[in-house]
Every structure is written in C-alpha cells, then in structure tokens.
C-alpha positions in Angstrom: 4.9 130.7 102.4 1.2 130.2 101.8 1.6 126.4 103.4 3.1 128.2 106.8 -0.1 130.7 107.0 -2.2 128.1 106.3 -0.8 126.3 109.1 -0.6 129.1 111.6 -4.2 129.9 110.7 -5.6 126.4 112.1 -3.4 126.4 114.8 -4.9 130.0 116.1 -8.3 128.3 115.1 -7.7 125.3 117.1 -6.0 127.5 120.1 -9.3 129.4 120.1 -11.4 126.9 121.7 -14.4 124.3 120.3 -14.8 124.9 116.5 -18.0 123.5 115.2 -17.2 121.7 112.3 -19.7 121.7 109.7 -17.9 120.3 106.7 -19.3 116.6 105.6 -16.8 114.1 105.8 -17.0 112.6 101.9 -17.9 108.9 102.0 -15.8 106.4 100.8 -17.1 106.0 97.4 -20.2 107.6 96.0 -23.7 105.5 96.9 -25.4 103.2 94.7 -29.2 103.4 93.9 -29.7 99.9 96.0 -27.8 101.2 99.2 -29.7 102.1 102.4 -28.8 103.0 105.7 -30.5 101.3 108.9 -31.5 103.8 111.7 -32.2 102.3 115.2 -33.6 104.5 117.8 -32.2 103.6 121.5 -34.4 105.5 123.6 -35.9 105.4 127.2 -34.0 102.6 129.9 -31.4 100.5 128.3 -33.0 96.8 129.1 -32.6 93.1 127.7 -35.4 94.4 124.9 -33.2 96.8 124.0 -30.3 94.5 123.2 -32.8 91.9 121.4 -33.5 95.2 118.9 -30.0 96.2 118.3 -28.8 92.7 117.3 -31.9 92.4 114.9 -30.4 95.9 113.5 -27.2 94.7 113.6 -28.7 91.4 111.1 -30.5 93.6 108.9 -28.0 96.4 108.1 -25.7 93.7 107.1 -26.0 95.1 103.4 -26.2 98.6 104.4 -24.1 101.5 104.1 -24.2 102.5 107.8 -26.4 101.9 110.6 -27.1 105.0 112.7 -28.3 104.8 116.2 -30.5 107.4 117.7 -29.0 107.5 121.8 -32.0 109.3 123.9 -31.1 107.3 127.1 -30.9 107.6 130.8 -28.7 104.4 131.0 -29.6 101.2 132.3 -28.5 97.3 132.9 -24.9 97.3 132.2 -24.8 93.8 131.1 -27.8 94.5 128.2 -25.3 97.7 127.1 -22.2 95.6 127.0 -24.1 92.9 124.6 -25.1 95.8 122.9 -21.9 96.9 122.2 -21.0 92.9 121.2 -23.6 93.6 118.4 -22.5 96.7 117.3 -18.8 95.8 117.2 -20.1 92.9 114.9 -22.1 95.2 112.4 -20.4 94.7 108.7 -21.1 98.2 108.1 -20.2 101.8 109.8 -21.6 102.7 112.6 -23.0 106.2 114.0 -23.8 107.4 117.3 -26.5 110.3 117.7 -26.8 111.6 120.9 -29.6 113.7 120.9 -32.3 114.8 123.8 -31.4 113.5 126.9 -28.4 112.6 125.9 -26.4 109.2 126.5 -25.6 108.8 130.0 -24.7 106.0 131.8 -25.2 103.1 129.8 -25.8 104.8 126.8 -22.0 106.4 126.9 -20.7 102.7 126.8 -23.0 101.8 123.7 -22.1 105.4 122.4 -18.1 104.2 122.2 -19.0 101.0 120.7 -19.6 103.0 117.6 -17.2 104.6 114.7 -18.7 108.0 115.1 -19.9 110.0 117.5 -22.2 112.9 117.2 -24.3 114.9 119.5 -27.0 117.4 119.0 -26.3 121.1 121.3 -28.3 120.5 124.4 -27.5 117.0 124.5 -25.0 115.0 127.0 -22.8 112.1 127.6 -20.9 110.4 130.4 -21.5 109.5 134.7 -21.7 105.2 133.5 -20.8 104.6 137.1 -22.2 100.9 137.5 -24.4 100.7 141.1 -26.7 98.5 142.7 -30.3 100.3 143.6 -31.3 99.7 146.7 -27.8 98.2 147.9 -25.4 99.7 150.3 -22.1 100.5 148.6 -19.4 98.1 148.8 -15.8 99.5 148.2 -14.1 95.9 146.6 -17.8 95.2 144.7 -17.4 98.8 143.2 -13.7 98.7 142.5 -14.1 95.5 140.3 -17.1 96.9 138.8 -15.9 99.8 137.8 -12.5 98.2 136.7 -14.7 96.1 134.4 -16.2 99.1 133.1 -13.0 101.2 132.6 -11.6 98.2 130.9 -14.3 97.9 128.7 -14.4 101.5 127.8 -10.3 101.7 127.0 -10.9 98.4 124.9 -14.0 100.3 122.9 -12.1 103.8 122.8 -9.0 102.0 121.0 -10.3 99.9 118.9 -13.0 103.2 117.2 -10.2 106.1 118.0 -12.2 108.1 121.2 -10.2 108.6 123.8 -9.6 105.8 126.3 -9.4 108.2 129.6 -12.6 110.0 128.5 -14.1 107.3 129.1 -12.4 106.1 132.0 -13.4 109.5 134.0 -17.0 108.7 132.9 -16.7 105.5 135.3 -14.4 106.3 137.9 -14.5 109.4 140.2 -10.9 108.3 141.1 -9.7 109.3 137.7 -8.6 113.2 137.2 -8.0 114.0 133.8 -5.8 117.5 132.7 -6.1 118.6 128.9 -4.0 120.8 126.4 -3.1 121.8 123.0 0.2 120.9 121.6 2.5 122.6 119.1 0.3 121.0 116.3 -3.0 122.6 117.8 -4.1 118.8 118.7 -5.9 118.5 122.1 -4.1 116.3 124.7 -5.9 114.6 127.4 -3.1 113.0 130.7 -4.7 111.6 133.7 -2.9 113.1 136.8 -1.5 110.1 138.9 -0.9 112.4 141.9 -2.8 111.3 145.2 -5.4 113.4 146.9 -7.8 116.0 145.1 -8.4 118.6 142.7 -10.6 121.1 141.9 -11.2 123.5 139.0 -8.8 126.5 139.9 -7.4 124.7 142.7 -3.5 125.5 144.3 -2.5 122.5 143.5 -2.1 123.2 139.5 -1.5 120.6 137.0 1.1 117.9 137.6 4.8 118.0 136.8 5.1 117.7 133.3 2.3 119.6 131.7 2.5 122.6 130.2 1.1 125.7 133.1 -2.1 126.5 131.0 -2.7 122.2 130.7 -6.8 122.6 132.1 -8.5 120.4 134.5 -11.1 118.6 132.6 -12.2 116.3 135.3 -11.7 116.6 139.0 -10.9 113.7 140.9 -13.9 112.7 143.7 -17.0 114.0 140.3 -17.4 111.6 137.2 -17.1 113.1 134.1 -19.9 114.5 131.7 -19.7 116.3 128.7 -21.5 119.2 126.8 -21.4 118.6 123.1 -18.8 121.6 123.3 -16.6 120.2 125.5 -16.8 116.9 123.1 -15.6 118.8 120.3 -12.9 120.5 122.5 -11.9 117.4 124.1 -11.6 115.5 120.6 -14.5 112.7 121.5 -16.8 114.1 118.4 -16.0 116.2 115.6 -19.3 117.9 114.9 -22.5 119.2 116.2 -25.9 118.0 114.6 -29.3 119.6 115.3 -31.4 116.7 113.5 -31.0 113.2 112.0 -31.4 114.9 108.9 -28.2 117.1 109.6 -26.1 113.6 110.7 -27.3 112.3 107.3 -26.3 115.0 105.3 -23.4 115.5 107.1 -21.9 111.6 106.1 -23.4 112.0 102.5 -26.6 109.6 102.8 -29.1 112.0 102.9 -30.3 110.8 99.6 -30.0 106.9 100.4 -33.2 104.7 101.4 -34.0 104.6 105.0 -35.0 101.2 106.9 -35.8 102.5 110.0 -36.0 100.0 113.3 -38.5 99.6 115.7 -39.4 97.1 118.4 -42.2 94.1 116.4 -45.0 93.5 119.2 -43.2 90.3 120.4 -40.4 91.9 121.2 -42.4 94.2 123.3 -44.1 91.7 124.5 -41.7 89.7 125.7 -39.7 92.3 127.4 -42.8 93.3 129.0 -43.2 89.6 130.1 -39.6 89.4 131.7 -39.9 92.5 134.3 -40.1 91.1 137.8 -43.9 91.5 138.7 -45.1 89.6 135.4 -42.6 87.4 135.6 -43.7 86.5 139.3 -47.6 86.5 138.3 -46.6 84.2 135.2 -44.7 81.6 137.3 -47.1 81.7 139.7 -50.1 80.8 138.1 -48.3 78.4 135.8 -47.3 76.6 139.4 -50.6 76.7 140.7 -52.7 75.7 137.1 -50.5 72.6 137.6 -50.9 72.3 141.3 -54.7 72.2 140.8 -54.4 70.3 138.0 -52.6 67.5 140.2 -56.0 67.7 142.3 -58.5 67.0 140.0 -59.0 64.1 137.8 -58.6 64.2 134.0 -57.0 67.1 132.0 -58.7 70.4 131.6 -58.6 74.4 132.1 -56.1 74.3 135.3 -53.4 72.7 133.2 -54.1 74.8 130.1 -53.6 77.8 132.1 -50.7 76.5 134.0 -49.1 75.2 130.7 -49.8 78.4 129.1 -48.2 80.3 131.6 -45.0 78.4 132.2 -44.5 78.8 128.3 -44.6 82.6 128.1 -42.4 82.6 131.4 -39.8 80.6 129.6 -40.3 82.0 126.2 -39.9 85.5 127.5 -36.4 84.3 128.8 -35.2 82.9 125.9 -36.2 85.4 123.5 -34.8 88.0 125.8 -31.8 85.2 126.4 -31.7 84.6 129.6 -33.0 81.1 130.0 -31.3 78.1 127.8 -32.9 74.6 127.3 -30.8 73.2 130.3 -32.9 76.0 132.6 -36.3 74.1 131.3 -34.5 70.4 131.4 -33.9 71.2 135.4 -37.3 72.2 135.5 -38.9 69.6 133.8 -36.9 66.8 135.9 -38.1 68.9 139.1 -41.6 68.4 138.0 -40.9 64.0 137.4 -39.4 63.9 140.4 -42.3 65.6 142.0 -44.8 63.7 140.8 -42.9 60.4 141.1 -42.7 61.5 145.0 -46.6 61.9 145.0 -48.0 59.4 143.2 -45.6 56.2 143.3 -43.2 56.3 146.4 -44.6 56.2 149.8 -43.9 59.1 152.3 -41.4 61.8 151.4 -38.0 61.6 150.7 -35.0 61.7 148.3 -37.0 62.3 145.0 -39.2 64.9 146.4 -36.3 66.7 147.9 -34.4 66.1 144.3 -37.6 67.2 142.9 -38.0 70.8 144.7 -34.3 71.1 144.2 -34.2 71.0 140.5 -37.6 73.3 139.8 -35.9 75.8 142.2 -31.5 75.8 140.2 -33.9 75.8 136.8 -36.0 78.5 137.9 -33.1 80.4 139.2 -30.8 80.4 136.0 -33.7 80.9 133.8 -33.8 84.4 135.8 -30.3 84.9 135.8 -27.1 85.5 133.7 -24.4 83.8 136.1 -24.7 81.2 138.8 -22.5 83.0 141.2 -22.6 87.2 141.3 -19.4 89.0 141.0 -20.1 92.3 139.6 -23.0 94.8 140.7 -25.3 94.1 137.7 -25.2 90.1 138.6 -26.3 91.1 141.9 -29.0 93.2 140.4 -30.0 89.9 138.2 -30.0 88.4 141.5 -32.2 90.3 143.2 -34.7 90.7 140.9 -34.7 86.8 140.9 -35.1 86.9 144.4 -37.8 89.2 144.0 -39.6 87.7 141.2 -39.6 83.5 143.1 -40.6 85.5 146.4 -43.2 86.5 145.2 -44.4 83.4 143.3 -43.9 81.3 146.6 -45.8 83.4 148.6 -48.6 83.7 146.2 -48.9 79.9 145.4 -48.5 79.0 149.2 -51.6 81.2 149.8 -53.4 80.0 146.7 -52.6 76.5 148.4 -54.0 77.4 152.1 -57.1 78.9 149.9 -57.4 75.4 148.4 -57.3 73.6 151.2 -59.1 75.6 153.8 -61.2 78.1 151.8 -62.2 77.0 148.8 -64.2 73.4 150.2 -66.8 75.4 151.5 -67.5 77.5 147.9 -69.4 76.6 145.1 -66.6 77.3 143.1 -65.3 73.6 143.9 -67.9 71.4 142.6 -67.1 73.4 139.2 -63.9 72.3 140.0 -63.6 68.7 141.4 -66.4 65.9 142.0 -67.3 67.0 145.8 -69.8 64.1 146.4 -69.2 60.6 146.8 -71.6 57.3 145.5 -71.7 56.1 148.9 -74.3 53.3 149.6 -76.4 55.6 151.9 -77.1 57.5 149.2 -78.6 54.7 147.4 -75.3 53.9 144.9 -75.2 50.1 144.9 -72.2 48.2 143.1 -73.4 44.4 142.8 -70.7 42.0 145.0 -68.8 39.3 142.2 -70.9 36.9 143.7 -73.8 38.6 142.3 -72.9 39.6 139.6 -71.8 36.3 138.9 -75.4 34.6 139.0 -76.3 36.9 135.6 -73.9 35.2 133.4 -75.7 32.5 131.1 -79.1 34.0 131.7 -80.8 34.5 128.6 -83.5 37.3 127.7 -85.2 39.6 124.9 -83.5 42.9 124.1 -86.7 45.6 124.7 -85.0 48.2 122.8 -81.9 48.8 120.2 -79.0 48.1 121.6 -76.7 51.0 119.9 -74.5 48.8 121.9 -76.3 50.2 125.0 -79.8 49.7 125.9 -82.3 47.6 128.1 -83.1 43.7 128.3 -86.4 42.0 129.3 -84.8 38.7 131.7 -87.8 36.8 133.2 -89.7 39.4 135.2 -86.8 42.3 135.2 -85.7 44.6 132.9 -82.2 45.5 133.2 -79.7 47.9 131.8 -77.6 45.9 129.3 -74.9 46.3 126.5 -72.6 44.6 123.6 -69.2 44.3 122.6 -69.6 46.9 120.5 -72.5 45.2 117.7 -75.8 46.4 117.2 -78.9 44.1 118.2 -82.2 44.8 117.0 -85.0 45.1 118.9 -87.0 41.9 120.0 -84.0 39.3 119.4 -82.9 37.0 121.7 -79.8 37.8 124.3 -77.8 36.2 126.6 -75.4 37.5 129.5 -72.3 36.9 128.8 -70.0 39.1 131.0 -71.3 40.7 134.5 -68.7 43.6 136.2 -70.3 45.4 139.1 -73.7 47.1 137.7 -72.2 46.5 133.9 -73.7 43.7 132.2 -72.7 42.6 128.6 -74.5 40.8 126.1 -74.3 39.0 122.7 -77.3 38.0 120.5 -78.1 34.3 121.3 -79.4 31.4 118.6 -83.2 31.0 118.4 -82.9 27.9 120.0 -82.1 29.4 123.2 -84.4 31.7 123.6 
C-alpha cells in the first residue's frame, strides 16, 4: 500500500513539470584526505589554446577524484571542441560540466556532452552548435556533411555519457523536430517527428501518429534548439540546478576535498596569441625578410637573428598549439637549400628555385593547417585564415623587397647595413700586381717596431707594413720577406749573417 502512494506521488511530481532537484548524489566511496578534484575554467572563444589547457587538465587530474569544467562560452572552432572532447573522453576520472553565465552554446554544448554530468546554473544556456563558415556564402552539400559530422558526433557523445542523442542532434540541425512526453513511469520521452514539412509551437498539424495527444513540441523544425536550465531538467539532459561552483561541489560530495584549479601558464598564452592570423603573418614575415637581408649582406649578424628568431616562435606557436609537425619545418627547410642552391651555385633560374619556392610555400601551408584538402566548414575556415595569414606575409615582404631595392640605397640606414663604398683605384686603393709583389720576396730588412705578429719593417730606404706567421719578433732584429700577397707581406726573423 505505502509502495503504491509512493509511487503515485513521484509520478504526479514528475507529471507536474521541471522539479529542481536538490538532493546530492552520494559519491562512490567516501574521500580520502589525499584526494583533490581539478577545476578548469573554459571561458570566452573556444580556440586551439583552449584545447592545449584541457589536455594539460586532462594529465593532471589523472589522480583526481573528478575534474570539473567551468563552461562560460560563446562557442568557437569546432575542430579545437572536438579534440577537446578527445581529451575529456580520455580523463581517468569523472567528469562535470558547469554551465554557468553565458552559458555553453555552440561549441561549448559539444564539449558540454563529452562529459559525465551536466549542470547548469538558472540564467544559464546551452545548445544552437550549428558549424558555419564566417564570411562564406552558405553551401547546402558543405552544410549537410557538416552538420552530419556534428550530429554524429553528438549521438556518439550522448550514448556513450547517457544525454539524450536527439537533444543534441536539434542543437545542430534545424531539420530535426523533436516531440516530448511523459510515460506511464513519469520518465520524459523525447521522438523526433520524421514527417516532411514544418512545425510550429501550437501548430494544426499536432504531433505525429503514434504519440500520445498531449506529446509537446520541443523543437520546431526550420529553429535549432536551445535550452533554459528548466527545460534541461524537464527534458532529462541535467538533473539539477546550481547557483555556484560551490553548490556543484557540495552537491557531488567534494566540497571538503583539495582544489587544483587550472589556468592558462604565460606560454600557453603566448603561444595562442602568437598563432592568430595577424601575428602569425607579421612573424613569418619578418622571419622571411631577416633572412632575405641577411642573404644581402656579408657575414652573419642582426638580420638573421631576427629572422631566425621569428621563424622559431612562428613554428613553435604551431606546434605547441599542434598544428605544424616536424615534416611542415623539413619542407621548409629544403625550400630554403633549394633556394639558396638556385642563388648562389647554379646559373640562371630553374628547377631548384622553382622546387625551392614550392616546398617553403606546402610547408608553410600545412604548418597553418589541419588537413591538406578541406572537406568540412571548419577546414575551410583553417584554410582561409591560411590564406589570410601567407597573403599578407607576401605582400609585406614584396614591399619590404621593392623598399630594399629602390628606397633604401639612397638612406643612411644602408651603410649601417651593407659596405656601400667600394676600394676602387680612383680612390687611391692600390692592390700590388703578382709581378710586384713578387720582387719583395728575399729582400731583407730591420723590423722598426714589435712585430705582435703585425708591425712595420725598415727595407733599404722604405718602411713598410709587414707581419709573421704568427711569432713575435723583437724590435731591431733582422727580417726577411718571405711571402708577398697583394699589399700583405710576411716575414720571418733572418740569421745575423744576412742582415
């Protein structure tokens, strides 16, 4: 008798609408002094940074009792959400979702499924992850396998933590028209109507054959679905509401463990500052042109630092963030050889220099890109921002090459930078023919000051700039010429005898 009120009790409960449900669930064994629980806030544009973050949770809770992410997001790249939901699926531990603020929209519902629990604070939202190109006009078959990526990933994450696959799906697809209602057990059931056409919320058209009359229309077909935390209650996705961290804490029973709490180290914000299109273009292009003037000018010195500088920060940004792999920097690297084997050892211009400008441009590519070839409308978005990012690094180094070439003769700035004047004969620079310099050898003199090895020699009636083989010669002793290059005369101390 008692069992059937009890049962009759929840079942009016349940048929009454959303119950907020403030019981904590009991944890599966009581906690240990050493446990901890790893929060990781995932706030603001979800981004490559982003993903870098969560796997470092991911490593670092591998001992803990629970990692709990704090969803505040707008959405973002799809591609950095999905390996985010790699890492989580990977985490040793149990995994919370708390949607709180803003809510998780977008991207952040994907990442928000990944995860063994959901729960959202009252004001909060989740849902609309319809994957889109900015900027790009819609394309009906790029959108359809897309979104049937999407949909497929959200099904996969929905059955493998318990939410609802078709939630999900409706957050993708504005194709997808879901009904709901509450069957003889008071449990909330969620169809998707198959029919063709539309539906609206009160529409004629009613719920399809087969639901019960009162079966509700959650989500019209041509609107993607988002959710009030309510309506995720209602519709089964969560089971509670919580105002604060503090309240998801003491709901789960950790609210007395130790908290390790994640935030981004200042290389990781570095480096995903580094990777955004307009740094990434001003890196490459002054690594390009350090290089380029370093070519120019003799020796080795600040144009190749900077330039060497530059391109390391441009690639180490992309493999932190993990775009770029050592074969991206091998391509690169063998465009460079090629390059300079064009320029300074074969004649003209041919097969290595176009080899050369081949390679720099496929490594430079896939350093700035996931896939070679696009197929779904974040690859496209890779591949305009790559676009983007070596557009604006050619145009830039072509114009810092025209300044170069046209400009930059005229300005001081180039005898910093090059030797602009020439030893011409004119100018009084003489370089002694062989001939000449051949009559010195065997001539025999008196060094007129130490020879340190360089110094001066006394040879009949001239005094001449002389030097050794590397020995020191005292002042006053005898020398004799043994060597005679151009204006560079060598000497070697010569026997008394001789002098």
């Amino acid at each position: 008798m008692w069992r059937a009120l009890l049962i009759a009790g929840v079942v009016s409960l349940a048929a009454g609408g959303a119950v907020e449900n403030t019981a904590p669930i009991p944890p599966e064994s009581p906690p240990l002094p050493d446990e901890f629980i790893v929060l990781c806030p995932i706030n603001d544009e979800i981004d490559d940074g982003v993903a870098v973050v969560v796997e470092r949770a991911v490593r670092e809770a591998a001992g803990a009792r629970a990692i709990v992410f704090l969803i505040d997001t707008p959405g973002g790249r799809v591609d950095s959400a999905i390996d985010i939901t790699e890492h989580i699926m990977g985490a040793r531990c149990r995994s919370v979702a708390f949607i709180h603020k803003m809510g998780a929209i977008s991207a952040g519902a994907l990442i928000s499924f990944a995860c063994d629990d959901i729960v959202m604070s009252p004001a909060s939202n989740i849902g609309a992850a319809l994957p889109f190109v900015p900027g790009m006009e819609p394309n009906v078959s790029l959108d359809e396998k897309s979104r049937s990526f999407v949909r497929a990933k959200f099904r996969a994450l929905g059955e493998a933590k318990g939410h609802d696959p078709l939630l999900g799906e409706a957050m993708v697809d504005p194709d997808v028209a879901l009904y709901g209602y509450r069957d003889a057990d008071g449990r909330f059931v969620i169809e998707k109507d198959l029919r063709a056409g539309s539906q609206e919320e009160g529409g004629e058209e009613g719920p399809p054959p087969g639901l019960p009359a009162e079966a509700r229309l959650i989500s019209p077909r041509g609107n993607l679905l988002t959710l009030t935390a309510e309506e995720a209650i209602e519709f089964g996705l969560i089971e509670v509401k919580a105002k604060d961290e503090e309240e998801v804490l003491g709901h789960f029973g950790w609210a007395e463990l130790r908290r390790v709490v994640i935030t981004p180290t200042w290389a990781e914000a570095l480096f995903g500052f580094l990777t955004s299109p307009l740094i990434s273009s001003l890196l490459l292009m002054c690594g390009l042109g350090g290089l380029y003037f370093e070519v120019r000018t003799p020796g080795f010195g600040l144009p190749g630092i900077i330039g060497l500088t530059c391109l390391a920060l441009f690639f180490g940004a992309q493999f932190i963030i993990g775009l770029a792999d050592w074969m991206d920097v091998l391509l690169v690297l063998a465009g460079v050889v090629l390059l300079g084997v064009e320029i300074f050892v074969l004649p003209g211009f041919g097969i290595a220099g176009m080899a050369g400008i081949g390679c720099l441009f496929a490594g430079l590519y896939l350093s700035l890109t996931r896939v070679p070839v696009p197929q779904y409308t974040w690859d496209f978005v890779r591949l305009s921002e790559a676009v983007q990012t070596l557009a604006i690094a050619a145009i830039a180094l072509t114009a810092i090459m025209l300044i170069s070439w046209f400009y930059l003769p005229r300005t001081r700035l180039l005898n910093w930078l090059v030797l602009a004047q020439a030893e011409a004969t004119h100018s009084g620079y003489i370089v002694q023919a062989p001939q000449e310099a051949g009559m010195y050898v065997g001539m025999y003199g008196v060094a007129t000051s130490m020879l340190r090895p360089a110094g001066r020699a006394r040879f009949g009636d001239r005094t001449l700039d002389v030097m050794t083989r590397g020995e020191f010669i005292e002042k006053g002793r005898p020398v004799v010429i043994i060597q005679a290059e151009g204006n560079r005369l060598v000497v070697t101390e010569a026997r008394e005898d001789k002098s």
